[in-house]
N, C-alpha and C positions, 0 to 999 in steps of 0.2 A: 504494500500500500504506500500511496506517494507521499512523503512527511508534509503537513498539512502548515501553513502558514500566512498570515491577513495582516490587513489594515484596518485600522477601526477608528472611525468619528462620527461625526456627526453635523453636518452633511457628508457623505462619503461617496455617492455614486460617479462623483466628476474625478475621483482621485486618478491621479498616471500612477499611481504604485501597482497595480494588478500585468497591466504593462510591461513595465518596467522587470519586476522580478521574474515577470514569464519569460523574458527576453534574455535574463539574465541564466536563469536555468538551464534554459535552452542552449544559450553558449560555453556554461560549464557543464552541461552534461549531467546536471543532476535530476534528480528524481523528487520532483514537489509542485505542489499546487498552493496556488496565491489569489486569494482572491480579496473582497472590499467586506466590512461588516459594520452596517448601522448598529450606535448602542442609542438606548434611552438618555435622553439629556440628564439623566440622576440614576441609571445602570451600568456607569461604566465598569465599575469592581466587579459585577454580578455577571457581566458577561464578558470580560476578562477571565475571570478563574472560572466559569464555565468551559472556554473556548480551549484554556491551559487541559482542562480536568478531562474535556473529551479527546486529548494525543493533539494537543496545538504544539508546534514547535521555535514560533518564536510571532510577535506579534509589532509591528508598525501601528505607532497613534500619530493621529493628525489633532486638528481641532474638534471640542475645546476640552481635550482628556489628556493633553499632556500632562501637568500636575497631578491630576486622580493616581496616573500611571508612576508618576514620583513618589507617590505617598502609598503605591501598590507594594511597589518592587523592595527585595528583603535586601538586595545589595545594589548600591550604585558604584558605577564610575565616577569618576573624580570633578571630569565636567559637568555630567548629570548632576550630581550634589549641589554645586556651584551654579547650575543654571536654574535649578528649583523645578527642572519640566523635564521628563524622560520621552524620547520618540520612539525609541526601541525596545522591546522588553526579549527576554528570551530565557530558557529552562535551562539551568546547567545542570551540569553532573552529580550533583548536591539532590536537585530537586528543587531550588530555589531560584526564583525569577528574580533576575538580573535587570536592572537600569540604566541605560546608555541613553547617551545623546548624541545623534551623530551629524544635527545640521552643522557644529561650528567646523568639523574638519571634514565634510562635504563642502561646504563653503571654502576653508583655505587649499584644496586640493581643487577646486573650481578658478579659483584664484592664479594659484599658484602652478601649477599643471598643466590645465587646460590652457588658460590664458597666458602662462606667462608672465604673471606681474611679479613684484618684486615689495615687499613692504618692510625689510628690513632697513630702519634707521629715518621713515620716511614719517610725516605726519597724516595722522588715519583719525576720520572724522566719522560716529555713528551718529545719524538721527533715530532718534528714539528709544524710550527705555524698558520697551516691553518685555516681553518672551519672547520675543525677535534675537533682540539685544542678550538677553541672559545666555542663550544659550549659544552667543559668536564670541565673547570677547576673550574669553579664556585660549581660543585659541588662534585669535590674533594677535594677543599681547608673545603667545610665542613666539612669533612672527619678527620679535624685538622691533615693531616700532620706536620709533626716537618717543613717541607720544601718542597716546590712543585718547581723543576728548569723546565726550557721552554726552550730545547737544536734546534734549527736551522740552516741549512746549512747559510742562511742569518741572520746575527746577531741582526741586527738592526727590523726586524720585531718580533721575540723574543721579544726584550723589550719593541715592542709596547705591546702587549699580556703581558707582566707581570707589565707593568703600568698603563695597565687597571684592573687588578685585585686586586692592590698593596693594596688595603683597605679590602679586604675580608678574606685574608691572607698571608702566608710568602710565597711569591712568588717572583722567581729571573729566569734572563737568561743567555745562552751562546750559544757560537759556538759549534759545532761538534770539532772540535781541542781544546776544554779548558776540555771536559770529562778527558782524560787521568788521569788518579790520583784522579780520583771520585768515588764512592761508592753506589750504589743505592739500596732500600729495593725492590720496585716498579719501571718498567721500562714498560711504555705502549708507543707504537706505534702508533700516531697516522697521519704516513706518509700516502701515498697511494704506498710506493715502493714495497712493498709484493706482491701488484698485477700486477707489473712490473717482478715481481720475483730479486727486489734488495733491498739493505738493505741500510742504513744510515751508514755512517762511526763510526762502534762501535769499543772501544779499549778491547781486551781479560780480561780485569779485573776490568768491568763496574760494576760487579754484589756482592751485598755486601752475604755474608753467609745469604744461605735460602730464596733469593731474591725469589718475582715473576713479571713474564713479562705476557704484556696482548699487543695482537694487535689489533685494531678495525677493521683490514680487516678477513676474511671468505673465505676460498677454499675447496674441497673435500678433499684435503689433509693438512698436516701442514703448514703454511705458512714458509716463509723460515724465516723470525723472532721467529716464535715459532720454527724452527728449532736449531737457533742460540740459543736461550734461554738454548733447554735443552744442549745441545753441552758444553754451557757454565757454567752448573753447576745450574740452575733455578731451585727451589723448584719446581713450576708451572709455566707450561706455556700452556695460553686461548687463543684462539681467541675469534674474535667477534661476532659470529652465538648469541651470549646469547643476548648481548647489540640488538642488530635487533631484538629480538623475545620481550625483555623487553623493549625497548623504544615504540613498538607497541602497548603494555602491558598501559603500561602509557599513549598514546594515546585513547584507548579504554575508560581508569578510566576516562581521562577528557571531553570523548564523552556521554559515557553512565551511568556514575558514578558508576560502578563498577568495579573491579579490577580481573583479568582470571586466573585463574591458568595456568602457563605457562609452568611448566614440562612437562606435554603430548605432548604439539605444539614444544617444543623443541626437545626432543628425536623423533619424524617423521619428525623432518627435520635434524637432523641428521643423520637416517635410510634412507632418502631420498638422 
């Protein structure tokens, strides 16, 4: 029987994860089925350890059960802990469901890999202090930025988020009105206004020479941040179809312990 494994939120039917890990199977040669699974807006636990209890072998959460799934899981990893939201869960050898996160090194392997960039020594700008945010900065700050700032319309949640990281490295916060007179190498997005189709209050001369901007949101077309970016002079500008296809990517390595080649599965969903 094929080792059984899903996605679960809430809305879930639009997810590319079913996709994705089929694709990925398929190129390693393994033996499993993946598909999506609606939970109740107040069942996530109950049809989590359900899904465990009936030979589940390892489970993707999306929104908005990331946290349920933090406060599920008997062990986390190190970034999980630190981002307060687990996306990956899985059964180890124990019997005990494990907590990972794997958008932030999906993201720097999207970055850094794929694209090419470089953020060692450079200045790196996040908007917003969500669960976006939680769960990138720990491994950006690897990255040894010269400086990593944590820009939010509410200031005071910023510096919660950069008090928590304040040991890993130089990480500082602000408002949206303290940017003006800033300079940034790196400028990622990790609001949700792009899918709003609105932007965060940027000032015309955020962008240092040669900058690049990355959004974590995904559309057919450019998002209107990576619109802004090039408007405003951006070396590059990404979205986040790469980060979704590589943090799956990383998902897969800590399920089945290998790692997919993800060029193919990216370009069909692009072409898609």
């Amino acid at each position: 029987m094929s080792d059984r494994y899903a996605v679960m939120g809430n809305p879930v039917a639009h997810s590319k994860s079913p996709f994705i890990h089929t694709s990925f199977a398929r190129q390693c040669r393994q033996d499993l089925r993946y598909e999506a699974l609606l939970a109740p807006l107040d069942g996530f636990k109950q049809a989590a350890e359900a899904f465990f209890a009936g030979g589940g072998k390892g489970l993707n959460v999306t929104v908005p059960f990331k946290q349920d799934a933090w406060a599920l899981a008997r062990r986390r990893s190190v970034g999980a802990e630190l981002a307060g939201a687990v996306n990956t869960l899985l059964l180890n050898a124990e019997g005990e469901l494990e907590g990972h996160n794997t958008d932030g090194p999906g993201l720097v392997r999207d970055l850094t890999v794929n694209a090419g960039g470089e953020l060692r020594d450079k200045r790196v700008l996040v908007l917003g202090a969500g669960g976006a945010t939680r769960g990138i900065v720990l491994p950006l700050l690897q990255l040894e930025p010269v400086e990593l700032v944590i820009a939010n319309r509410t200031r005071s949640k910023a510096e919660e988020l950069a008090a928590l990281f304040a040991a890993h490295g130089r990480v500082s916060a602000c408002g949206y009105e303290d940017l003006p007179g800033q300079r940034f190498d790196w400028v990622l997005n990790a609001t949700a206004a792009s899918l709003e189709g609105s932007l965060p209050p940027l000032p015309d001369d955020l962008l240092a020479q040669d900058a690049w901007c990355y959004d974590l949101m995904y559309a057919k077309e450019p998002t209107i941040f990576c619109r802004w970016a090039q408007e405003h002079g951006a070396a590059r500008a990404l979205d986040g179809l790469g980060m979704l296809v590589e943090q799956a990517a990383e998902a897969f390595l800590l399920w089945r312990g290998m790692r997919p080649d993800t060029r193919e599965v990216l370009r069909e969903l692009r072409a898609l």
